[in-house]
C-alpha positions in Angstrom: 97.4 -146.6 11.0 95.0 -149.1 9.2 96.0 -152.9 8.1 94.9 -154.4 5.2 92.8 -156.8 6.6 91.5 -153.6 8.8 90.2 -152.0 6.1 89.4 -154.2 3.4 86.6 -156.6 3.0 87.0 -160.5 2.8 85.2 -159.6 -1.0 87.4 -157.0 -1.8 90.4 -159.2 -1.2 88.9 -161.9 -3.4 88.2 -159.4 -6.5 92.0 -158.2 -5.7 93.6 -161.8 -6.1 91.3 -162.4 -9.3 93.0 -159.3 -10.7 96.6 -159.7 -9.5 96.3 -156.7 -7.2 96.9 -158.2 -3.6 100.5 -156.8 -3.4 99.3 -153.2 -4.8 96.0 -152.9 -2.6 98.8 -153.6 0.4 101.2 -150.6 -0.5 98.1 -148.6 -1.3 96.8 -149.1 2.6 100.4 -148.4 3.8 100.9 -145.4 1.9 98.3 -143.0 2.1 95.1 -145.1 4.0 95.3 -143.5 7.8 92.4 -144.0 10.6 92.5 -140.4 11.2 92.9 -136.9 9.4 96.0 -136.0 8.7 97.1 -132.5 9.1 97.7 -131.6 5.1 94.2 -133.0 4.5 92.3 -130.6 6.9 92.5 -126.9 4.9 91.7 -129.1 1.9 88.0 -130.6 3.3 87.7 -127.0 5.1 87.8 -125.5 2.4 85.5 -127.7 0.0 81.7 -125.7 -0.5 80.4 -129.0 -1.6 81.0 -132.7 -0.9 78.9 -136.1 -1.5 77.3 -138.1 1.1 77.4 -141.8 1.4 74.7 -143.7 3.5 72.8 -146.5 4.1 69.9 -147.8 5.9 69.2 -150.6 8.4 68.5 -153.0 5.6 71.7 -151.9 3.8 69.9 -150.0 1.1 72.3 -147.0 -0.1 72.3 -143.5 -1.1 74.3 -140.7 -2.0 73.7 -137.3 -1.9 75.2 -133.7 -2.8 75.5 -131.3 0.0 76.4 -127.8 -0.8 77.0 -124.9 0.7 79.8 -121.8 1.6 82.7 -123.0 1.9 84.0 -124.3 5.1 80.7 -126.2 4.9 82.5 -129.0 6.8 84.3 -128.4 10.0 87.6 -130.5 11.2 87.2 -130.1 14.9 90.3 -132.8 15.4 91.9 -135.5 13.6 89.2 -137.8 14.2 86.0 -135.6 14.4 84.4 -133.5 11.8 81.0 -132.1 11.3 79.0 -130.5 8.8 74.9 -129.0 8.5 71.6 -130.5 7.4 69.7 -127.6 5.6 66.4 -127.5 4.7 65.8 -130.1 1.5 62.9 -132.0 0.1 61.5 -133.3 3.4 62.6 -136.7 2.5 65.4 -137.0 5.1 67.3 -139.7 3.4 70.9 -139.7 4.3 69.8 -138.4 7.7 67.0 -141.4 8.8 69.9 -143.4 7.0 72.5 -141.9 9.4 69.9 -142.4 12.6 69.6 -145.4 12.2 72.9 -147.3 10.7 75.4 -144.6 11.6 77.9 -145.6 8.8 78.9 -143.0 6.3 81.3 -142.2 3.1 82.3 -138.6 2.1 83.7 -137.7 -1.2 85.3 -134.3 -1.2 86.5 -133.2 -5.1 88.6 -129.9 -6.4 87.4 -130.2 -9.4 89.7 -127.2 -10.7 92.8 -128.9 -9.7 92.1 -131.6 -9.5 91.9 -133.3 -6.2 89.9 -135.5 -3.9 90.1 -136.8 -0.4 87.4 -139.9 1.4 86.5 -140.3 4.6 85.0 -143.0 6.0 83.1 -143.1 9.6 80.4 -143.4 12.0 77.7 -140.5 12.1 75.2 -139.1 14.7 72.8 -136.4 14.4 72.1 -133.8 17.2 69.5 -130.9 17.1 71.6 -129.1 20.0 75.2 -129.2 19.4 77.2 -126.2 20.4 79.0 -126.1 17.0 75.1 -125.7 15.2 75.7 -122.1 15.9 78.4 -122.2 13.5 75.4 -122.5 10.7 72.9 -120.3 10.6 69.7 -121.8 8.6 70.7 -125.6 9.6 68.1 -127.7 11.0 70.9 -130.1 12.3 74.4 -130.6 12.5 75.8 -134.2 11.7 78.8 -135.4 13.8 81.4 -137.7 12.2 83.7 -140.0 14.2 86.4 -140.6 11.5 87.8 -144.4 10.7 89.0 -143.8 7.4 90.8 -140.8 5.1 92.8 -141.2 2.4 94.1 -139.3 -1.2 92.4 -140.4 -4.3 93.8 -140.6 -7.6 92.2 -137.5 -9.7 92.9 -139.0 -13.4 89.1 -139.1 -14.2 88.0 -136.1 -12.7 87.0 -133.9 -14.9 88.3 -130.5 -15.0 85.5 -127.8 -14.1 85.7 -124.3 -13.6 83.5 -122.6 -10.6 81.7 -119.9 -11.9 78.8 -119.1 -8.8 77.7 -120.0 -5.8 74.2 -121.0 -4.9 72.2 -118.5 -4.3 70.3 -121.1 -1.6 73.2 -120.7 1.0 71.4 -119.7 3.9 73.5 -116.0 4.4 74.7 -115.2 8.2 71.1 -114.9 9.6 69.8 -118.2 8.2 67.6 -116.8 5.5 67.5 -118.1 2.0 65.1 -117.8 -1.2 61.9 -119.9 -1.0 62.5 -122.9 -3.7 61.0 -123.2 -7.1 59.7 -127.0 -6.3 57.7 -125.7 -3.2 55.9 -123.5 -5.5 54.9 -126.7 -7.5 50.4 -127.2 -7.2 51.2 -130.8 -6.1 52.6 -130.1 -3.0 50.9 -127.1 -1.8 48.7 -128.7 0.7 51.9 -131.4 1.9 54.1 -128.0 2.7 55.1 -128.3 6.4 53.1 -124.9 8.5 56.2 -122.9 8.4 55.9 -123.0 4.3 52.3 -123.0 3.6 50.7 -120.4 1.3 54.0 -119.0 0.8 54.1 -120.0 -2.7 51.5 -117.0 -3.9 54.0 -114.4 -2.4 56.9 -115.9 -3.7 56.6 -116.1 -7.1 53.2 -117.9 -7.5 52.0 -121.5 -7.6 53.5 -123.2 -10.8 52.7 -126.5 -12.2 54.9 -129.7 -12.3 55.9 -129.4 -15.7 56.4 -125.5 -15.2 58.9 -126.4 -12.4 60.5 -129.5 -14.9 61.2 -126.3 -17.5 63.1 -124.2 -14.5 65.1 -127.1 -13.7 66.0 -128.1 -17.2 66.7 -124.7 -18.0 68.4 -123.8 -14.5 66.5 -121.5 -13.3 64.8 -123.2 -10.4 
């Protein structure tokens, strides 16, 4: 179990006194704060087909990203180890050079039909050849979480959703997913990496930037 002064900042305290807090943030930590996962929380996060990502680099810039995918996206493996995949995306590798290099990480995972929400906090490593990468076809890497944090959020400002589909880009059990609108864009053509290059003409056809701006606004990319 967490303390206080475990698992908040000297600047978090300060803002707490300033707002007459101190005694609240306390019971909070005691409550429902725990340095591992409990058991009610695990079918919860297993169950999730979508979650945000936390990160930030070596110079403390942040970033947070959406990751999707079928649900059970995230694995528990035990109380203080969960993992989840890196699928193909924009080639920018954000979270994941963020991950390589400062480790630290946040997840956010949100029912928004109930509504619910669990955090975990934790240190992250990525591998290329961990057994459980067989578990997801498609991924290009699995990220590993050592978890120091997970607790219950309130829900009061979550705003109730109802899911209707899921992404048609979820690699199916053989890895395989459509080829994306945005690498169909002219600009990029000749930046594609080898396994993508003049794909675009058989998929659909090159498009323009502002043809691909109209397919997103109109959600059909």
């Amino acid at each position: 179990m967490l303390t206080s002064d475990e698992f908040y900042t000297e600047a978090q305290r300060q803002l707490q006194a300033r707002h007459d807090s101190v005694k609240l943030a306390d019971v909070v930590v005691q409550a429902i704060v725990r340095d591992e996962i409990e058991p009610p929380h695990v079918p919860f996060i297993e169950s999730r087909d979508f979650f945000f990502l936390s990160t930030v680099s070596a110079e403390g810039e942040p970033t947070v990203s959406y990751k999707g995918g079928a649900p059970g996206l995230v694995k528990v493996l035990d109380s203080r180890t969960l993992v989840f995949p890196n699928y193909d995306g924009n080639g920018m590798f954000k979270s994941m050079g963020n991950i390589s290099e400062a480790s630290k990480v946040g997840l956010l995972f949100i029912d928004m039909e109930t509504p619910n929400r669990v955090r975990v906090q934790g240190t992250a490593t990525l591998s290329a050849d961990d057994p459980e990468l067989d578990g997801y076809p498609g991924a290009n890497m699995l990220v590993r979480v050592d978890v120091t944090a997970c607790f219950l959020n309130c829900a009061r400002y979550i705003h109730k959703h109802t899911r209707v589909a899921q992404s048609p880009y979820v690699p199916n059990e053989k890895g395989e997913q459509p080829f994306p609108s945005w690498k169909r864009i002219d600009l990029v053509q000749d930046a594609l990496p080898a396994r993508d290059a003049g794909r675009a003409a058989a998929e659909g056809g090159i498009i323009s930037f502002d043809g691909y701006v109209e397919k997103l606004m109109d959600g059909t990319s």
